[in-house]
VOPAGU-2260 file (C-alpha; in pm, 1 decimal, decimal comma):
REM VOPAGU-2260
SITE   aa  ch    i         X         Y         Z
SITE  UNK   A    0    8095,2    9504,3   12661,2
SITE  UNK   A    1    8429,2    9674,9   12532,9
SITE  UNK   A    2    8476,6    9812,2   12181,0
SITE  UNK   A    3    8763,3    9954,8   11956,0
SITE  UNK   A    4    8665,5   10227,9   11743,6
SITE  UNK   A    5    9004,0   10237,5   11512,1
SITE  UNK   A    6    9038,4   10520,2   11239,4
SITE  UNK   A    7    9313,3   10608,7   10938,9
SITE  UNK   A    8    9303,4   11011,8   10873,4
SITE  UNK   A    9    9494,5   11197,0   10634,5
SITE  UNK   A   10    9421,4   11537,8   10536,8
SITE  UNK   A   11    9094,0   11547,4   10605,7
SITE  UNK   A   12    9088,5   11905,4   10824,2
SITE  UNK   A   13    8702,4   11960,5   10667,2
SITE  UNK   A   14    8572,7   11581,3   10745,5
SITE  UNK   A   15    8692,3   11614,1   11123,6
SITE  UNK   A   16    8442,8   11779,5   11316,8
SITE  UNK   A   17    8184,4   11507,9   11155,0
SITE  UNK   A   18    8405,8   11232,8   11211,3
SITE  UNK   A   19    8462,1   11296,9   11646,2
SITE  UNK   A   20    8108,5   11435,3   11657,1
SITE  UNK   A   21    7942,5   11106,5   11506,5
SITE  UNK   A   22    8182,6   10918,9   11710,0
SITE  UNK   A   23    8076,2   11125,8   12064,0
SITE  UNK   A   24    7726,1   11043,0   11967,9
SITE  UNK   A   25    7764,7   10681,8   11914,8
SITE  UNK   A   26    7962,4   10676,3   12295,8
SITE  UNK   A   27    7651,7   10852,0   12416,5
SITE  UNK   A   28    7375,0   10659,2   12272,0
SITE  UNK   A   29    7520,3   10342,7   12433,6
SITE  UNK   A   30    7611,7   10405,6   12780,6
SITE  UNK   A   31    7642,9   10027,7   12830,2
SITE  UNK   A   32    7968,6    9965,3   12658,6
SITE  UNK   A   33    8328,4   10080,7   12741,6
SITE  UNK   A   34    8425,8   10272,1   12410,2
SITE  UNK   A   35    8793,5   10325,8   12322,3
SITE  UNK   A   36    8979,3   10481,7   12048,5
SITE  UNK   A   37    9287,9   10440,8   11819,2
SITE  UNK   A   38    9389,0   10645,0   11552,1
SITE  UNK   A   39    9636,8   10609,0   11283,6
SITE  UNK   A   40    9763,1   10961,8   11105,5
SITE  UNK   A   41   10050,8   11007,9   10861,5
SITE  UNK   A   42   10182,4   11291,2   10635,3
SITE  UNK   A   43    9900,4   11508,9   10687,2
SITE  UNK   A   44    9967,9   11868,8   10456,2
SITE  UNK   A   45    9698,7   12051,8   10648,5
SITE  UNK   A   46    9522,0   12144,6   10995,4
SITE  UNK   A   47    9423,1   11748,1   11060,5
SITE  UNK   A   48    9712,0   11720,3   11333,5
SITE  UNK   A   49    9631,7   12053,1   11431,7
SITE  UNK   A   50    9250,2   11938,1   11506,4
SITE  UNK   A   51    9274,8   11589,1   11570,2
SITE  UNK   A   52    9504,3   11703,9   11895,7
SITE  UNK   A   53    9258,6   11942,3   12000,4
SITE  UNK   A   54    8955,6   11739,5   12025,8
SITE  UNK   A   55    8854,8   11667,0   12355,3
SITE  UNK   A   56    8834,4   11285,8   12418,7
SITE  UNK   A   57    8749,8   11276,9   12786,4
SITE  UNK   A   58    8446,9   11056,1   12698,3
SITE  UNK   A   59    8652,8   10750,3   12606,3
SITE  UNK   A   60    8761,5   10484,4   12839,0
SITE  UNK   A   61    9100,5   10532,3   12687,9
SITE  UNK   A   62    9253,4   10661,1   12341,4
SITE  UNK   A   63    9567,1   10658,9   12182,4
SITE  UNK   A   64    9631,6   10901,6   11861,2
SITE  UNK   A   65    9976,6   10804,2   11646,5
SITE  UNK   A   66   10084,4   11074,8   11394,8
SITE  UNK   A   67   10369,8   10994,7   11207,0
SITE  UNK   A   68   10549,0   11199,2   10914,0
SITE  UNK   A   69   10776,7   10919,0   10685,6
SITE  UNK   A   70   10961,9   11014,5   10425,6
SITE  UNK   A   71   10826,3   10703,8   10215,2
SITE  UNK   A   72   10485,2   10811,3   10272,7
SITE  UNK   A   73   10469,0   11136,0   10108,2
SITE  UNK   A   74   10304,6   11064,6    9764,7
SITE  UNK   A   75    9891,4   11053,8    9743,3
SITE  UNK   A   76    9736,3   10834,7    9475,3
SITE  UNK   A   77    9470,0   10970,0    9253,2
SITE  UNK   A   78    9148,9   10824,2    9196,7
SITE  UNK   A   79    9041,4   10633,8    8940,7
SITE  UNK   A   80    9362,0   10417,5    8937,7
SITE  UNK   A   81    9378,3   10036,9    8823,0
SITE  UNK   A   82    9314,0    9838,5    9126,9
SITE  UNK   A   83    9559,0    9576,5    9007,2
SITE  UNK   A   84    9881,9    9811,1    8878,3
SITE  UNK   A   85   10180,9    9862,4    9058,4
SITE  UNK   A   86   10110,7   10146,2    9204,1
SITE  UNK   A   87    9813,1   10042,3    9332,0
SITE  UNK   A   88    9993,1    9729,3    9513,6
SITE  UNK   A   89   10197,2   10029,2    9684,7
SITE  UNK   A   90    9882,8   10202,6    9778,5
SITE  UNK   A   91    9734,4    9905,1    9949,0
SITE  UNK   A   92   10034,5    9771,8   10122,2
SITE  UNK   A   93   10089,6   10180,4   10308,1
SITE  UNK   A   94    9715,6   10147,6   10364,5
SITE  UNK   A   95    9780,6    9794,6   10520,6
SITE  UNK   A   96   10025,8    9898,3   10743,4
SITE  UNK   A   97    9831,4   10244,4   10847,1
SITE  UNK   A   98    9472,9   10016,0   10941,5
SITE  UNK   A   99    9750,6    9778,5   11143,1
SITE  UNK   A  100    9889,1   10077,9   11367,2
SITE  UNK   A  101    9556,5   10172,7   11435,1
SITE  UNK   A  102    9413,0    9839,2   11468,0
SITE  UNK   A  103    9683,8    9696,8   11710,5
SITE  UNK   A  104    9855,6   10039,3   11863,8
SITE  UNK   A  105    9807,9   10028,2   12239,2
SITE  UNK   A  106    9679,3    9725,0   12291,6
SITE  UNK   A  107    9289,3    9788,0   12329,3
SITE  UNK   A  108    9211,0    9520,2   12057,3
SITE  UNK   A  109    9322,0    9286,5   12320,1
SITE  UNK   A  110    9076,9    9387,5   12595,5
SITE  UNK   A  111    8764,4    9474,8   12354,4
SITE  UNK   A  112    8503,6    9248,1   12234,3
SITE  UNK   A  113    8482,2    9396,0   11891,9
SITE  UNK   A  114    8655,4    9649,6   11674,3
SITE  UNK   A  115    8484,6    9885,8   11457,4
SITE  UNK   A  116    8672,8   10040,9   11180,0
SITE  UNK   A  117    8527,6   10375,4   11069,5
SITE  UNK   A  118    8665,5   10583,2   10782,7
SITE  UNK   A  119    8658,8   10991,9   10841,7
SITE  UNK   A  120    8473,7   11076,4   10521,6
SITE  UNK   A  121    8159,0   10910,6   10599,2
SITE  UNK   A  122    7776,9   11061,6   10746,4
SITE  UNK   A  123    7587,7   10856,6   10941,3
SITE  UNK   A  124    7319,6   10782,7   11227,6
SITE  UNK   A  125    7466,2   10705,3   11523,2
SITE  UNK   A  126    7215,2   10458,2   11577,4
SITE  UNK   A  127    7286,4   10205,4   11326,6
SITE  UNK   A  128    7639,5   10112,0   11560,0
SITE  UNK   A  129    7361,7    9919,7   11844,6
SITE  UNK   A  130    7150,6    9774,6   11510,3
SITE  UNK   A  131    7525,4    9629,6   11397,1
SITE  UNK   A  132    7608,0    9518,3   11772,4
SITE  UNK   A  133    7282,6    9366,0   11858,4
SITE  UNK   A  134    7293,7    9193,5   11450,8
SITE  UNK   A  135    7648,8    9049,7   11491,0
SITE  UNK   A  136    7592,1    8871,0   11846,1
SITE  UNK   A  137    7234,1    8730,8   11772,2
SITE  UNK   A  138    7358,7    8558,0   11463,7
SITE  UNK   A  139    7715,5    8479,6   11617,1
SITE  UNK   A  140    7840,0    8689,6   11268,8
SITE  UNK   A  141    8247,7    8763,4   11282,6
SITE  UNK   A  142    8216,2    9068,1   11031,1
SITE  UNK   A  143    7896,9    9336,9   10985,3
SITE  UNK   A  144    7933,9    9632,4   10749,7
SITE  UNK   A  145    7665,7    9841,2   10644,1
SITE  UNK   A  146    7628,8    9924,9   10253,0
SITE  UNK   A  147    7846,0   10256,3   10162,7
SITE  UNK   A  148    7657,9   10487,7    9940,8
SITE  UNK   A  149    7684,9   10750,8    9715,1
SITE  UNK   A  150    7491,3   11043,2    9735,5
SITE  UNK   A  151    7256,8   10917,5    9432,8
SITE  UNK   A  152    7207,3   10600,6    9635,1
SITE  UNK   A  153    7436,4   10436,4    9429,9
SITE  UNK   A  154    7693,1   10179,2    9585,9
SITE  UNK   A  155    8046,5   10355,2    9690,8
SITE  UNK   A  156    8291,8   10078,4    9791,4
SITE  UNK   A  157    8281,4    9835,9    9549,7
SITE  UNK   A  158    8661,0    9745,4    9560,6
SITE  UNK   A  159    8560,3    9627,5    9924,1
SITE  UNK   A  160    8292,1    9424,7    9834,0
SITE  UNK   A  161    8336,0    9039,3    9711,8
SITE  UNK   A  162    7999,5    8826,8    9665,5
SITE  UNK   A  163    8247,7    8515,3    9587,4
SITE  UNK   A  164    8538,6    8393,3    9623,7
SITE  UNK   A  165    8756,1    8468,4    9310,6
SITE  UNK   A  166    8543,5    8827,0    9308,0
SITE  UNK   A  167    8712,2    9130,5    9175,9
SITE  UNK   A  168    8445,0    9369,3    9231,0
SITE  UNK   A  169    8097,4    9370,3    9385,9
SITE  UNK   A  170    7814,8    9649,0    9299,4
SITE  UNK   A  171    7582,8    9621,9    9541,2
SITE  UNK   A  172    7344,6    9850,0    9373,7
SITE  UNK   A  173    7120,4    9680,9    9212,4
SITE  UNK   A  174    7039,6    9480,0    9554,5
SITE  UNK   A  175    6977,4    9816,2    9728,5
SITE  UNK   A  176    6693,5    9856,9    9458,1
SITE  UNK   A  177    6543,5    9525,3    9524,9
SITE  UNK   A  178    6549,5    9659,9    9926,5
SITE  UNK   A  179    6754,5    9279,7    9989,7
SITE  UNK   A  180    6878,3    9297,1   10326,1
SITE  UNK   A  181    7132,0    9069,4   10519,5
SITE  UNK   A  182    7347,1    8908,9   10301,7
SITE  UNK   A  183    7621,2    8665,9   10285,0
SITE  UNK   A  184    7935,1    8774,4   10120,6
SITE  UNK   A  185    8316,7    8653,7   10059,0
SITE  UNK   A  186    8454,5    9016,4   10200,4
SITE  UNK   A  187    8357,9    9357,5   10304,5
SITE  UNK   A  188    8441,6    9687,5   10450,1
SITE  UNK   A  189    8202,3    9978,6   10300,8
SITE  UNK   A  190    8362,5   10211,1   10527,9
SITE  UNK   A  191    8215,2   10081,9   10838,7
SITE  UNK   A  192    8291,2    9743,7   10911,8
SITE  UNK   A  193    8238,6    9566,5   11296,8
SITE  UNK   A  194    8476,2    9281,0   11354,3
SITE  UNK   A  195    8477,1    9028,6   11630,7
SITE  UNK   A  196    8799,4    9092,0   11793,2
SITE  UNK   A  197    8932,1    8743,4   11900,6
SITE  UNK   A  198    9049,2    8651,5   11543,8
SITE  UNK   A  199    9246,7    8962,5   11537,9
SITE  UNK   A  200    9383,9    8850,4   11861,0
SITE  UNK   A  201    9482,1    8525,9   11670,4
SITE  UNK   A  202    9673,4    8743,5   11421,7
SITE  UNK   A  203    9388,6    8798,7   11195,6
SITE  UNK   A  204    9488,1    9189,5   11061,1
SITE  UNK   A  205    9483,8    9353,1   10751,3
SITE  UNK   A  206    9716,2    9303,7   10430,0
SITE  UNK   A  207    9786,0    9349,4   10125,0
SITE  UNK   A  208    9862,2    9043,1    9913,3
SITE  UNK   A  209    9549,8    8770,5    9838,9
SITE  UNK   A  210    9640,0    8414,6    9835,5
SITE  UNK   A  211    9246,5    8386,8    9682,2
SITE  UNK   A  212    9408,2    8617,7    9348,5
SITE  UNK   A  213    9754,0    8525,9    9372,6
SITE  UNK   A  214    9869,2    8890,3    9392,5
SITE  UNK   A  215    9760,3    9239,3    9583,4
SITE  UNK   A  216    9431,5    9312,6    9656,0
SITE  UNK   A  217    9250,1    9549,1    9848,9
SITE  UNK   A  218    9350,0    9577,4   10232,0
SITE  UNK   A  219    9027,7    9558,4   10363,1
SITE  UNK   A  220    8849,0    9188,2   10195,7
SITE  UNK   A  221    9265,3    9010,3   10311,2
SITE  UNK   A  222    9137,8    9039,5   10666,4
SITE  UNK   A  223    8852,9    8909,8   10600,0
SITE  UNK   A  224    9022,8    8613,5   10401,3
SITE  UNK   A  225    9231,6    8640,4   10723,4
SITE  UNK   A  226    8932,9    8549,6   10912,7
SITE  UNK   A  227    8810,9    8299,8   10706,3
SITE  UNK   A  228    9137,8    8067,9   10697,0
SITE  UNK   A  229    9089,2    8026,5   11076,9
SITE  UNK   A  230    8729,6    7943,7   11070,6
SITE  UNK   A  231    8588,2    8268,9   11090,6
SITE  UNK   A  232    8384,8    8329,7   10765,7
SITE  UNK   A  233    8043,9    8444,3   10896,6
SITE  UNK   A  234    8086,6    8804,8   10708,1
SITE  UNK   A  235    7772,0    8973,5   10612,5
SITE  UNK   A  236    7632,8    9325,1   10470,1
SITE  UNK   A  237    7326,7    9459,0   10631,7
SITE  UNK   A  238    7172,2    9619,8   10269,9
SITE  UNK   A  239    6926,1    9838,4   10509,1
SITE  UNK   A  240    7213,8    9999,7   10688,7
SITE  UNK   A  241    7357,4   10270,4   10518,5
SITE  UNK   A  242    7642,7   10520,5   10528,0
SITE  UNK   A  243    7722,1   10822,0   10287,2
SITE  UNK   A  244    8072,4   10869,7   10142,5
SITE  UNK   A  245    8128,6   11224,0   10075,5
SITE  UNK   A  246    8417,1   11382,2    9924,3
């Protein structure tokens, strides 16, 4: 078995060390599977190109690392924002384009079995990448995510959650207080998110405008109405899987 791990970093010189070390733990609790790597940087301020060159990635099959600087790629967008304005649409179409260049730089997607996006700013256990793996091929699923949490064990990504089609928004809170576990769902990401790999061979990737909303949406639930026009729609959360966002 062959797997992608593909990454987006941006000034995020304190989440680093957590980010490769979860990663070289993951490689290491599963001997069985070729592991490779592709990450997407841009416009970092501080020491993440500094430290992200540094790290020692011997343990990989293979890796490639793209920093870029662009001059159109300068601004950051503040939180709290209206998912739907303008400058939102901006945000997600960059963030589109970043999770592509990671995604389909050097070519790995094409000799993988899976891809598995993980975001920087995450803590995890390193064992809940096999529970995911072994999930995803017994039930022939073509997306897994775990649930993204707060620390209050409140739900953290619900921009990239969609029960429905038509969905805005999905909470999953009060279903992680109910202890509901696998679940079926129009689109997710949660900041972990496992994805078969041959609809992305197909020219399933990431984008920015929704022909479900008839305008921009977020980046991470177009793929998975990517997957879904060509027959891929198994997508489910694992609510007993968890990661913690931290800031």
């Amino acid at each position: 078995m062959k797997i992608l791990i593909c990454s987006i970093i941006r000034n995020v010189e304190n989440k680093l060390n957590s980010w490769y070390n979860q990663i070289k733990n993951i490689v290491s609790l599963n001997k069985d599977i070729d592991f490779y790597l592709s990450v997407y940087e841009n416009n970092s301020t501080d020491n993440t190109k500094l430290l992200l060159n540094n790290f020692d990635f011997s343990f990989l099959v293979d890796k490639l690392i793209i920093s870029e600087d662009l001059e159109n790629y300068k601004k950051f967008y503040k939180g709290g924002y209206d998912p739907y304005s303008e400058e939102s649409k901006d945000r997600v179409m960059k963030l589109s384009e970043c999770r592509n260049k990671s995604l389909l730089g050097g070519n790995f997607y094409k000799v993988c079995d899976y891809v598995l996006f993980i975001e920087p700013d995450i803590i995890y256990n390193p064992n809940i990448i096999r529970k995911l793996i072994d999930k995803l091929i017994e039930l022939n699923i073509d997306i897994i995510t775990p649930v993204s949490i707060n620390s209050d064990g409140t739900h953290f990504d619900k921009w990239g959650t969609r029960f429905n089609k038509g969905d805005k928004w999905g909470d999953l809170t009060p279903k992680l207080r109910n202890n509901v576990s696998l679940i079926d769902v129009h689109g997710t990401f949660n900041c972990m998110a496992l994805y078969k790999s041959k609809p992305i061979i197909d020219g399933c990737i990431f984008g920015y405008m929704s022909d479900v909303l008839n305008s921009h949406d977020c980046d991470t639930i177009i793929i998975c109405e990517n997957f879904r026009k060509e027959g891929h729609g198994n997508i489910k959360i694992d609510c007993g899987i968890r990661v913690t966002h931290f800031f």
